[in-house]
N, C-alpha and C positions, 0 to 999 in steps of 0.2 A: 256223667252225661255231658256233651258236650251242647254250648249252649248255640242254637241257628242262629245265622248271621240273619242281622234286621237292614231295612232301609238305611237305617243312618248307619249301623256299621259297615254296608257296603261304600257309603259315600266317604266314611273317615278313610278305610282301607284305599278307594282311589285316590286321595291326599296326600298318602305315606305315613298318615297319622297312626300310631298304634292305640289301641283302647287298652284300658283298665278293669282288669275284671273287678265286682262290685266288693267282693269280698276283699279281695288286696288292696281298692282304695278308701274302703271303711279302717282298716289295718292299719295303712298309713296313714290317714287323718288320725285313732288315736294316738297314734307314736307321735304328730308334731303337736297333736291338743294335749300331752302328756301332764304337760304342768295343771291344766283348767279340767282336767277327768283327775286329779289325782284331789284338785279343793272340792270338787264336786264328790267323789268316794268320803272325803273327809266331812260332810254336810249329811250324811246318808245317817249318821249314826246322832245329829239331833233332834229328839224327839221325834217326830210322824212325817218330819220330812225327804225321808226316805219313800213312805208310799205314793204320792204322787210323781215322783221322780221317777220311780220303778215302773209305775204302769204308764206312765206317760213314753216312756224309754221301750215296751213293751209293745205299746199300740203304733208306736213309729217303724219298729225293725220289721212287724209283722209281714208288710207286704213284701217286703224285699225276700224277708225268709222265704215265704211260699213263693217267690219268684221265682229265687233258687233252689230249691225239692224239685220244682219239674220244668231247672233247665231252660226259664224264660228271662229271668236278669238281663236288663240290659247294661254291654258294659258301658262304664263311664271316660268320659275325655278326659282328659289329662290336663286339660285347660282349667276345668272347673276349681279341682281341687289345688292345680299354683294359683290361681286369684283366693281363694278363702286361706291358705296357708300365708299369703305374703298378707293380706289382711290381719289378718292373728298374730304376725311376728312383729308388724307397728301397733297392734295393740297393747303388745307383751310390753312395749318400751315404756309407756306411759299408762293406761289404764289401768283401774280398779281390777280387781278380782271377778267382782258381778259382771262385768264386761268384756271379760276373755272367756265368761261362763256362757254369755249369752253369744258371742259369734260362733264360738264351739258348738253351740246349739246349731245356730243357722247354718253353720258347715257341712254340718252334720246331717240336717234335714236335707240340703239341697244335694249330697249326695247320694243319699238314700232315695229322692225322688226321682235324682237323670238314671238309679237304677231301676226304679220299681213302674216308671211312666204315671199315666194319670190314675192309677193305683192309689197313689199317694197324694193329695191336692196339696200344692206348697203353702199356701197361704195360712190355711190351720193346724198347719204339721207346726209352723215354726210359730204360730201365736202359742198354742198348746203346751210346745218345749219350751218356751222361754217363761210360760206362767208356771209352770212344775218348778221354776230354779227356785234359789230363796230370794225370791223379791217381794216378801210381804215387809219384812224393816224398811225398804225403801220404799214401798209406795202407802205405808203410813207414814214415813217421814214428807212425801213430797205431797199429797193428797189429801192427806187428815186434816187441815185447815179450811182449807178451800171446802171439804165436802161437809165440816162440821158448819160454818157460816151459812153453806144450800139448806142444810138439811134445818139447823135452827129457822128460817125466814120459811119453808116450809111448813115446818111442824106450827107454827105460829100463825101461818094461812089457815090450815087444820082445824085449829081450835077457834081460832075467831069465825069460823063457818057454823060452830057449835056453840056461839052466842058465851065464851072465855074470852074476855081482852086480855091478850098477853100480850106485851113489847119485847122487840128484838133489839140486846144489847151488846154486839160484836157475837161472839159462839155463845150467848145465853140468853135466857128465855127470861123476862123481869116481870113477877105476876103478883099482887098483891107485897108491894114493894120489896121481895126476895128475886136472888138470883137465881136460875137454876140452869145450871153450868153443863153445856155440853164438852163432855172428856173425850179425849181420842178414840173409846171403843164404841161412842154413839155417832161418828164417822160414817161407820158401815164399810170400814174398805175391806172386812174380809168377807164380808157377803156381797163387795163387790167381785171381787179374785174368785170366787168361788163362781158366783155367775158365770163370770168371762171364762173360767177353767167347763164349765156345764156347755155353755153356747159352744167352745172351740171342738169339746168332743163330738156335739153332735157336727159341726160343721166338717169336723175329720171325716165322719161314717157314711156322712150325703153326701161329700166330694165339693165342697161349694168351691163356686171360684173367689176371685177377690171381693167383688165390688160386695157380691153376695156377702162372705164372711164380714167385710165392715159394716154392712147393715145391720144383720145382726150382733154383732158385738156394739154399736151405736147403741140398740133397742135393750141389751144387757143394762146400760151405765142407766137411763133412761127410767128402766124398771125399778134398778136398785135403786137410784138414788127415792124415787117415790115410797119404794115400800120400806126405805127408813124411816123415812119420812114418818109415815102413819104409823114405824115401830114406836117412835119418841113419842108421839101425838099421844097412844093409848100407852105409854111407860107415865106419861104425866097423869093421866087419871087413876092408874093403878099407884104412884107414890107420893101422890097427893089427899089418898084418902076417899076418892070417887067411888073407886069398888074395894072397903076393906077386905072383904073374905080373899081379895084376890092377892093383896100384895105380900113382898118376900121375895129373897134372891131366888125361888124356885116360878114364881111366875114371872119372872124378870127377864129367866131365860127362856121357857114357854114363849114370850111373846119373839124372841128373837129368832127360836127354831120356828115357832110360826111365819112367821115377818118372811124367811127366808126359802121357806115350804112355797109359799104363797109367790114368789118370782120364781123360784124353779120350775112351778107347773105352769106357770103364763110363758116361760123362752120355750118348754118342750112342746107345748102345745103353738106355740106362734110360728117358729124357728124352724123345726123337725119337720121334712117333709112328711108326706104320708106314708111313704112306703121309701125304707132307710132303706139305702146300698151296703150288702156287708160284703 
């Protein structure tokens, strides 16, 4: 089926400009992202990080798919995809790995969207792609500090509300002259990623625009970081002996799937419009 020409392809064709049909320049974007689709195929097979990857990869093609079944694709310029290709080829020279993974992403998304139009909202198409990559090693490496120091001066506001002197002593809690050491996984940065991955889908499915998607993802970091907060606050009364019958590495994680239960349903309910666009 051949696809009707639109406003902007009647304008490129007065140009001389030729367009790109959507499928050919998805094609050739993997053929020049070959190298950053081949570490990404090779990430798919550790542990579970294949599923986010896959439905995230899923929920991106889709509009473009149904564009194309009934012959509405718009094609794409030719312009778009040499600016993201000459971007990729000064990245190839020097960058990381994660960071040929992550223009690849953007590349990707931005062709997918000059195909699918406002189908597609750019802004959460590429937050969404670039949280499905493997960037939890790195933003426990660059984060985990910073958000264990918030979360310790928190948890310590907490308790001292509920009449505990605790002191704050660098990432540990100093309570009756013991330390009690906040480790990297009392951080919270995968129940942050995990937020920001929740707020991006719903932003994907109501079309937000930017300013919109920043808000929300602000109000993610905001949530999370509080409802660690009072994860640590009630982990110190459960392994200090406050509530015996409760403690044990089984309610340890109880309080964590709670902790995290508990900001999922305040972003769907704050975030989520009333009536989602599918």
């Amino acid at each position: 089926m051949a696809v009707a020409p639109t406003p902007r392809a009647v304008r490129h064709a007065d140009t001389g400009i030729h367009l790109m049909h959507p499928a050919f320049a998805l094609a050739l974007a993997a053929l020049a992202f070959w190298d950053a689709v081949r570490l990404l195929a090779g990430r798919l097979g550790d542990g579970l990080t294949w599923l986010p990857l896959s439905a995230v990869a899923v929920a991106l093609a889709w509009p473009v798919v149904r564009k194309l079944a009934v012959g509405q694709a718009r094609p794409v310029s030719p312009a778009l995809p040499c600016v993201i290709f000459a971007s990729y080829g000064l990245a190839a020279l020097t960058a990381p790995p994660l960071v040929r993974m992550g223009i690849t992403v953007v590349g990707l998304v931005l062709i997918l969207r000059d195909a699918a139009g406002d189908d597609l909202p750019a802004a959460p198409a590429i937050g969404l792609g670039l949280l499905a990559l493997p960037v939890l090693p790195s933003l426990e490496f660059f984060l985990a500090y910073p958000l264990r120091l918030v979360s310790a001066t928190l948890t310590a506001g907490l308790l001292a509300m509920n009449g505990i002197n605790v002191g704050v002593d660098g990432v540990a809690l100093d309570w009756n002259g013991d330390r009690l050491l906040f480790d990297a996984a009392c951080a919270g940065v995968k129940m942050l990623w995990a937020a920001l991955l929740l707020v991006s889908a719903i932003a994907l499915v109501a079309r937000f625009g930017p300013l919109k998607y920043a808000r929300a993802m602000a109000l993610a970091v905001i949530l999370t970081i509080a409802a660690n907060a009072l994860r640590a606050a009630s982990l110190f009364y459960l392994e200090n002996g406050f509530v015996p019958r409760l403690s044990g590495p089984v309610a340890h994680e109880a309080v964590g799937i709670a902790a995290f239960m508990m900001v999922a349903g305040l972003l769907a309910a704050m975030v989520a419009p009333r009536r989602m666009t599918v």
